[in-house]
mmCIF file of the N, C-alpha and C atoms, coordinates in Angstrom:
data_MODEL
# 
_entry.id   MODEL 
# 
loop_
_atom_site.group_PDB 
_atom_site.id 
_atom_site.type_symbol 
_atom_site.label_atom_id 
_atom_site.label_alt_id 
_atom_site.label_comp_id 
_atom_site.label_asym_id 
_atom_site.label_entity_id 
_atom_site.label_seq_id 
_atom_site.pdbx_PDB_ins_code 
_atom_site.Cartn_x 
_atom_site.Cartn_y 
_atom_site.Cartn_z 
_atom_site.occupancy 
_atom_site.B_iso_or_equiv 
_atom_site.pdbx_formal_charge 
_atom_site.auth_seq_id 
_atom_site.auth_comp_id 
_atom_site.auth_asym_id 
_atom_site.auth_atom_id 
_atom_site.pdbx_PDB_model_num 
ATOM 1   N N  . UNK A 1 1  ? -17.700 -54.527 112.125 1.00 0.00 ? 1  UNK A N  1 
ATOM 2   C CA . UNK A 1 1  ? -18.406 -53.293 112.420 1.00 0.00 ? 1  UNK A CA 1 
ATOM 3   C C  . UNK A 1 1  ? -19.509 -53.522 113.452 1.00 0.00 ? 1  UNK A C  1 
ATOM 4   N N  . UNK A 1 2  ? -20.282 -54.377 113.482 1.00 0.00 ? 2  UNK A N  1 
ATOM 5   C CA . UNK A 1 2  ? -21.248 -55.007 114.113 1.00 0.00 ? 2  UNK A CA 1 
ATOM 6   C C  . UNK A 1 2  ? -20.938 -54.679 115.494 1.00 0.00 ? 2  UNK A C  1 
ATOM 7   N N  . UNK A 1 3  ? -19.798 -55.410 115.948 1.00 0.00 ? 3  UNK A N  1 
ATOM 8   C CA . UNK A 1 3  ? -18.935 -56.061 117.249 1.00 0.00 ? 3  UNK A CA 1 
ATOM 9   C C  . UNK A 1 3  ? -18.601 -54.475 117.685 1.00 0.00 ? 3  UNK A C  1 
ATOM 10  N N  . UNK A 1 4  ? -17.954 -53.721 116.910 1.00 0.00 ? 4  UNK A N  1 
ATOM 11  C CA . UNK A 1 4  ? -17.542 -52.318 117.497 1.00 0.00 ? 4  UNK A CA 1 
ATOM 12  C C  . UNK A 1 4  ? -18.992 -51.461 118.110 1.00 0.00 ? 4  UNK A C  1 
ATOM 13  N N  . UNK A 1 5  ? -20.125 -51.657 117.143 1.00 0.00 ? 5  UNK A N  1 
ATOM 14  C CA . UNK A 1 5  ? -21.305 -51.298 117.687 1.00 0.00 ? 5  UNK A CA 1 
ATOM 15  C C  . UNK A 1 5  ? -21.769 -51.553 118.856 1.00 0.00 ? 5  UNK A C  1 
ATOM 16  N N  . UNK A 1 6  ? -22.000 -53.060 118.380 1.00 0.00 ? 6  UNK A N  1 
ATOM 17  C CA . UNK A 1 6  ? -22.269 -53.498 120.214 1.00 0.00 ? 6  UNK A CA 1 
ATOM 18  C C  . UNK A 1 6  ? -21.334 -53.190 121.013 1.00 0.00 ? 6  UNK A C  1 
ATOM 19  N N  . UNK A 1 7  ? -19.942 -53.347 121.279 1.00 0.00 ? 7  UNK A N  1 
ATOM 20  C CA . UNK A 1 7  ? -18.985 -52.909 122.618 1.00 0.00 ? 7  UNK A CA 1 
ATOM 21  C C  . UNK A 1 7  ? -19.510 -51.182 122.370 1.00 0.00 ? 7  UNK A C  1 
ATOM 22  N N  . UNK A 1 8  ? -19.973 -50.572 121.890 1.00 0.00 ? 8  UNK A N  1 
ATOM 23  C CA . UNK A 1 8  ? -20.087 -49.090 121.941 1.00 0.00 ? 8  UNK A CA 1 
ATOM 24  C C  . UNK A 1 8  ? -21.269 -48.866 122.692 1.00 0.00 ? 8  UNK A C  1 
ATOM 25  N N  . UNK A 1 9  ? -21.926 -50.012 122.490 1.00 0.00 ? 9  UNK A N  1 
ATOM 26  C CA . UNK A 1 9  ? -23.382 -49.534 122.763 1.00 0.00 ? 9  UNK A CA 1 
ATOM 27  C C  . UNK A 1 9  ? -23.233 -50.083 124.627 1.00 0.00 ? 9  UNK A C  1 
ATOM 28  N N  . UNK A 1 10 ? -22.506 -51.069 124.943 1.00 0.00 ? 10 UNK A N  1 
ATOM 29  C CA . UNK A 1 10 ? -22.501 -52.042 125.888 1.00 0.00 ? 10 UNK A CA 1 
ATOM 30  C C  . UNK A 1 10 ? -21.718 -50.717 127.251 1.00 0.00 ? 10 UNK A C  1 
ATOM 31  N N  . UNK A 1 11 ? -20.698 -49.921 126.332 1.00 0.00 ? 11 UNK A N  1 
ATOM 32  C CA . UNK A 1 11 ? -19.999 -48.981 127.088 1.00 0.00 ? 11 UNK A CA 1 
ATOM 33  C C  . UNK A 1 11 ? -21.166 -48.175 127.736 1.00 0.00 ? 11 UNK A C  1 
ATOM 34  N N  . UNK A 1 12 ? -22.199 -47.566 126.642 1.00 0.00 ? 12 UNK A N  1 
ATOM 35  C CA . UNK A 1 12 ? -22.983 -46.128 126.554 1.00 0.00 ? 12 UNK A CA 1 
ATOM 36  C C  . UNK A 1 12 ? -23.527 -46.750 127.679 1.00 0.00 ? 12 UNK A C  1 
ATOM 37  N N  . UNK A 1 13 ? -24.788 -48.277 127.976 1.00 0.00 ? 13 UNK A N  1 
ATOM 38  C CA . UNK A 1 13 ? -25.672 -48.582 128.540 1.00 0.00 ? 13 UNK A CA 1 
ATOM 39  C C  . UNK A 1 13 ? -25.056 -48.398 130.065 1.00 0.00 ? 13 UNK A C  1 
ATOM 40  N N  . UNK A 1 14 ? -23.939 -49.307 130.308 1.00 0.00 ? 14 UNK A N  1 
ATOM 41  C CA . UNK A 1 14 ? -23.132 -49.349 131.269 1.00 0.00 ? 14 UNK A CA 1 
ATOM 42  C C  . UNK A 1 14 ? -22.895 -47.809 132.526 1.00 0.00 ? 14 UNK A C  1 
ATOM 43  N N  . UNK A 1 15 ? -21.981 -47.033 131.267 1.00 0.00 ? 15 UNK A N  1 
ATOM 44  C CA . UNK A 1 15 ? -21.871 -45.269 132.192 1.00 0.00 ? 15 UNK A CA 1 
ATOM 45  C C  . UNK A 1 15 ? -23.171 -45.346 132.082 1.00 0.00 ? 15 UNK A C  1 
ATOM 46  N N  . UNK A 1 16 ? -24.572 -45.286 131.803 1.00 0.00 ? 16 UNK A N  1 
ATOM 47  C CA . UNK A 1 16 ? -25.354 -45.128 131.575 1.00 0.00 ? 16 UNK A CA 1 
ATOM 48  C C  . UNK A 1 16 ? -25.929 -45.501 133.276 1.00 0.00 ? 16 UNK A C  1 
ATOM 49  N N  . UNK A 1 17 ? -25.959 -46.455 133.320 1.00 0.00 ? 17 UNK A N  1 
ATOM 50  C CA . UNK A 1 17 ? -26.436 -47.236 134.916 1.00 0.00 ? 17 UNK A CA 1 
ATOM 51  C C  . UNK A 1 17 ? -25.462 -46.613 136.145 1.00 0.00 ? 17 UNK A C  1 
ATOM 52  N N  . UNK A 1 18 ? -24.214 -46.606 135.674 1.00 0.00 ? 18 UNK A N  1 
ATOM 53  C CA . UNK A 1 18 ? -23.602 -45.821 136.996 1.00 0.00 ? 18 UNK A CA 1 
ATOM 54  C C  . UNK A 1 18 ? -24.099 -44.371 137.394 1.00 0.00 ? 18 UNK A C  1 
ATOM 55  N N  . UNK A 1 19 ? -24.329 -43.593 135.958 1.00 0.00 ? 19 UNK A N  1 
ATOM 56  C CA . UNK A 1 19 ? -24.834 -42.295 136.403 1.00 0.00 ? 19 UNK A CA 1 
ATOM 57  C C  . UNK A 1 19 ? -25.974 -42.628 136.692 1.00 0.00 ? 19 UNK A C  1 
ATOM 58  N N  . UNK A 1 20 ? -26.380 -43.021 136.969 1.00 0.00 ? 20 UNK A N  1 
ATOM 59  C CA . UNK A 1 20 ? -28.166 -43.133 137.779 1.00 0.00 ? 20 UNK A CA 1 
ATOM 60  C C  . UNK A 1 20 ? -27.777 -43.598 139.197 1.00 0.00 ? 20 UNK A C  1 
ATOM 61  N N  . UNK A 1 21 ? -26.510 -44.156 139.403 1.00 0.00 ? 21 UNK A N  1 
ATOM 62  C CA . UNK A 1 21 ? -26.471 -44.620 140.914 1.00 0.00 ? 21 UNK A CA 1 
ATOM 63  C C  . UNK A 1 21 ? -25.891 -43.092 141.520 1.00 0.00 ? 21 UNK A C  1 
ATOM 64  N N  . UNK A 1 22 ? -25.132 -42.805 140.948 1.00 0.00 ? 22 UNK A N  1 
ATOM 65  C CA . UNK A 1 22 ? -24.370 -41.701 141.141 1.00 0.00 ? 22 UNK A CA 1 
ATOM 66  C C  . UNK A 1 22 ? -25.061 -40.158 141.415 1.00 0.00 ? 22 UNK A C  1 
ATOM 67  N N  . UNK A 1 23 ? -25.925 -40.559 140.766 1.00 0.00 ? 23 UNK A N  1 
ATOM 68  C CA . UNK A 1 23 ? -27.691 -38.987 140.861 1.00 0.00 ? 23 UNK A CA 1 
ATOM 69  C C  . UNK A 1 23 ? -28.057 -38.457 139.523 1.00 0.00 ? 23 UNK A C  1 
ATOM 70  N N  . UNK A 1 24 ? -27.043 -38.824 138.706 1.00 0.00 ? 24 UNK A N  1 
ATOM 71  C CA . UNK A 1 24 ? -27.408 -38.075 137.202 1.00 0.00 ? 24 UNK A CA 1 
ATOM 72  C C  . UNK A 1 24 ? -28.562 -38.739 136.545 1.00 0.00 ? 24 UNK A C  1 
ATOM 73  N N  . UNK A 1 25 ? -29.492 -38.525 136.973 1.00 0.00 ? 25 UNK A N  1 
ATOM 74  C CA . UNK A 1 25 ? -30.565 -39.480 136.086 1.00 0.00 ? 25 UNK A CA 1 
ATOM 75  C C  . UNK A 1 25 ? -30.718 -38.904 134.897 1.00 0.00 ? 25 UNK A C  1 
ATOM 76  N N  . UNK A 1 26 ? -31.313 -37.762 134.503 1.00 0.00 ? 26 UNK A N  1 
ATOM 77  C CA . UNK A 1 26 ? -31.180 -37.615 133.178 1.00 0.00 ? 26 UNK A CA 1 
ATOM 78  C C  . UNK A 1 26 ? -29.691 -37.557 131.961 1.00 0.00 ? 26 UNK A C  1 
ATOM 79  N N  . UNK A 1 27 ? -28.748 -37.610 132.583 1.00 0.00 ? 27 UNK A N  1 
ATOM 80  C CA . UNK A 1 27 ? -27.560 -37.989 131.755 1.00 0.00 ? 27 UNK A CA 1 
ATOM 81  C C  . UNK A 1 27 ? -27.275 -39.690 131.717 1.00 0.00 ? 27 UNK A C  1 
ATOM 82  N N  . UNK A 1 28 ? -28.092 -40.295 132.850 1.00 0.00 ? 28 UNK A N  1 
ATOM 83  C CA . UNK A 1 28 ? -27.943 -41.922 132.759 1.00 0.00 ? 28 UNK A CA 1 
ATOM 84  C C  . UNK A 1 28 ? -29.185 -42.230 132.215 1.00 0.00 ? 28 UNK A C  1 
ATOM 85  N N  . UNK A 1 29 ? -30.046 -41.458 131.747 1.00 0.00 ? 29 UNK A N  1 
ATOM 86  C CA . UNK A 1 29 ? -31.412 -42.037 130.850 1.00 0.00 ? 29 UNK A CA 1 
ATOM 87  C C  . UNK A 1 29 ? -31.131 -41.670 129.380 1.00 0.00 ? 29 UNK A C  1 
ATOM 88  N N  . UNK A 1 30 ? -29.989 -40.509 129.137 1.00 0.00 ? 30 UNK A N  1 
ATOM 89  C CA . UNK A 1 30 ? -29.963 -40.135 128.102 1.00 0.00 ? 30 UNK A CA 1 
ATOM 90  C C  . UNK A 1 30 ? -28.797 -41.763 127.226 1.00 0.00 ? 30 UNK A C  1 
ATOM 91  N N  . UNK A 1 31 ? -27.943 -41.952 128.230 1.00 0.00 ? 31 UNK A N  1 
ATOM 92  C CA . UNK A 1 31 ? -26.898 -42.708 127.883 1.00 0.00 ? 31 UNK A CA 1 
ATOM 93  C C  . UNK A 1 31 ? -27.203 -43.879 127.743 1.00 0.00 ? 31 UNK A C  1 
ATOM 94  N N  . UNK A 1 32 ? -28.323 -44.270 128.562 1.00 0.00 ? 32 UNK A N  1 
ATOM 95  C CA . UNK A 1 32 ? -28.619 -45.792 128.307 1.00 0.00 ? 32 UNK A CA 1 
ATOM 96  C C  . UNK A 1 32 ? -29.710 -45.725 126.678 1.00 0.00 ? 32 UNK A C  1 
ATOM 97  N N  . UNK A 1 33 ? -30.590 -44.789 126.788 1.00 0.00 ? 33 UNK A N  1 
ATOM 98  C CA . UNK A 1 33 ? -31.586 -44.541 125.587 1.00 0.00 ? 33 UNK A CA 1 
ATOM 99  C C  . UNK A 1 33 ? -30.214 -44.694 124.250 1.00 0.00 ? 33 UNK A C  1 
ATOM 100 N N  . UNK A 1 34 ? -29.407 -43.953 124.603 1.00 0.00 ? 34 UNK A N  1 
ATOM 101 C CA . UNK A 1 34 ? -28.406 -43.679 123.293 1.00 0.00 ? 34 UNK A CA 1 
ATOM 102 C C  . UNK A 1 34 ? -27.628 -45.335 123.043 1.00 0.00 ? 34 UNK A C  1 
ATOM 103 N N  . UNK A 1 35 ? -26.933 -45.679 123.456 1.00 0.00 ? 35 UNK A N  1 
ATOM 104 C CA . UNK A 1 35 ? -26.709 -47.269 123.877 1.00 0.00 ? 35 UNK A CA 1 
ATOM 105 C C  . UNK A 1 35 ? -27.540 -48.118 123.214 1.00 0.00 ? 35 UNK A C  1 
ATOM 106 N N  . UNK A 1 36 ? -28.844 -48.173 123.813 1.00 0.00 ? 36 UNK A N  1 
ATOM 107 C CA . UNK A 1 36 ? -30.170 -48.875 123.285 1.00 0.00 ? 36 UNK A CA 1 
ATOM 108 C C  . UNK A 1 36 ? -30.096 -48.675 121.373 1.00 0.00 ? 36 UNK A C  1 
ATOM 109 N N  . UNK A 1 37 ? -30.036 -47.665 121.062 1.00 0.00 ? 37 UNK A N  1 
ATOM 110 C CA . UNK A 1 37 ? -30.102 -47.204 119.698 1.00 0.00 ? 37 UNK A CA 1 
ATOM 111 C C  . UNK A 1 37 ? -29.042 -47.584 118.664 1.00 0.00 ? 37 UNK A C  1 
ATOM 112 N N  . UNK A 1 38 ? -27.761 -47.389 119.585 1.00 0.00 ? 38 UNK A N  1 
ATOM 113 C CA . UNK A 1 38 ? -26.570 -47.749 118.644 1.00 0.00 ? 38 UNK A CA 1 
ATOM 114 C C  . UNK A 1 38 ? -26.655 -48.930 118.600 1.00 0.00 ? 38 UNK A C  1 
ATOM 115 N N  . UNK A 1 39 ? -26.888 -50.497 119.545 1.00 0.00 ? 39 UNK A N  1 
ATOM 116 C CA . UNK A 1 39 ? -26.713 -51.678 119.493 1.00 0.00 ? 39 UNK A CA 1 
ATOM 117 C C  . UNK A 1 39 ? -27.614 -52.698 118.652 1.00 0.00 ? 39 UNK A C  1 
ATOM 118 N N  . UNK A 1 40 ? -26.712 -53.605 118.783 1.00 0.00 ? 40 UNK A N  1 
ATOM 119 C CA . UNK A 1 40 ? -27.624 -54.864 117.275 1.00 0.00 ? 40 UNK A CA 1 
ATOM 120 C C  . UNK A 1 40 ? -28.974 -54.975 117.581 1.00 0.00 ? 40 UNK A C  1 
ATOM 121 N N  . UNK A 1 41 ? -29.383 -54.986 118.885 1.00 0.00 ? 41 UNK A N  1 
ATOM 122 C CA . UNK A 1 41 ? -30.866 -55.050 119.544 1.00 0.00 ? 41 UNK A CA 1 
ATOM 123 C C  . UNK A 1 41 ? -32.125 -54.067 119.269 1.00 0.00 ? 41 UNK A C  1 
ATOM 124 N N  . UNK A 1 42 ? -31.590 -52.519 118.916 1.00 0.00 ? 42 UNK A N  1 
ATOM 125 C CA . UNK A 1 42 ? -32.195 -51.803 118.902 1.00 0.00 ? 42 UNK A CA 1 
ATOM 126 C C  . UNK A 1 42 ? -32.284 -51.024 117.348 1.00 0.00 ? 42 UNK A C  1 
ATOM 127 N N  . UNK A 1 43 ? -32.800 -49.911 116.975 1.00 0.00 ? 43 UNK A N  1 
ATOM 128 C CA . UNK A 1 43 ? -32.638 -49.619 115.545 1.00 0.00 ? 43 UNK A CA 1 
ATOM 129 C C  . UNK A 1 43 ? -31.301 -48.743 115.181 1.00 0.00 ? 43 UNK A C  1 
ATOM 130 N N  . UNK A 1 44 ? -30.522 -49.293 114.670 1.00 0.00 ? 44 UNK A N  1 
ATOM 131 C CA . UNK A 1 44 ? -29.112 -49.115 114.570 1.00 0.00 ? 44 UNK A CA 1 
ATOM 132 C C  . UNK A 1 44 ? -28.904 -47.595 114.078 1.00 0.00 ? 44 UNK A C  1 
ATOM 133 N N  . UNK A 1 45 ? -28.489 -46.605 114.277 1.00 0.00 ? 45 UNK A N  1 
ATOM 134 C CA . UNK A 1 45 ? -28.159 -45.090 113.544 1.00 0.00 ? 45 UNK A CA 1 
ATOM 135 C C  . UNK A 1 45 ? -27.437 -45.017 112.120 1.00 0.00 ? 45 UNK A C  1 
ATOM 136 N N  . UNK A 1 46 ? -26.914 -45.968 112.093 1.00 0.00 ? 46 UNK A N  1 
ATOM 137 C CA . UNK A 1 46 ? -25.449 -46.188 111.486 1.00 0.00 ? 46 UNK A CA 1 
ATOM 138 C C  . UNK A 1 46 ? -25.756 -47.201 110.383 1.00 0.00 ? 46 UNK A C  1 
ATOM 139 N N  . UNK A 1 47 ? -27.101 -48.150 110.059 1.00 0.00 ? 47 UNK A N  1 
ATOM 140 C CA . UNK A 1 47 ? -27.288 -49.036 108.773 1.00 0.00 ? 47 UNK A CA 1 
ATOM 141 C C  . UNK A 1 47 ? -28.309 -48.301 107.784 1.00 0.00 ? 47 UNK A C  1 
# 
């Protein structure tokens, strides 16, 4: 479960950085913030 978190979170951060190259900043601040939250690093939603 862990491992699915992190690759989930690794996806979110990721689109997350392209939409900021791309112009979407607030949909690439929302995606990386969301990312940040789901992963082992940050405070998990889901424990």
């Amino acid at each position: 479960m862990d491992f699915i978190l992190w690759l989930i979170a690794v996806i979110l951060v990721i689109a997350g950085i392209v939409s900021l190259i791309r112009g979407a900043v607030l949909y690439g601040i929302a995606l990386i913030i969301l990312g940040l939250l789901i992963g082992p690093g940050g405070v998990s939603i889901f424990t």
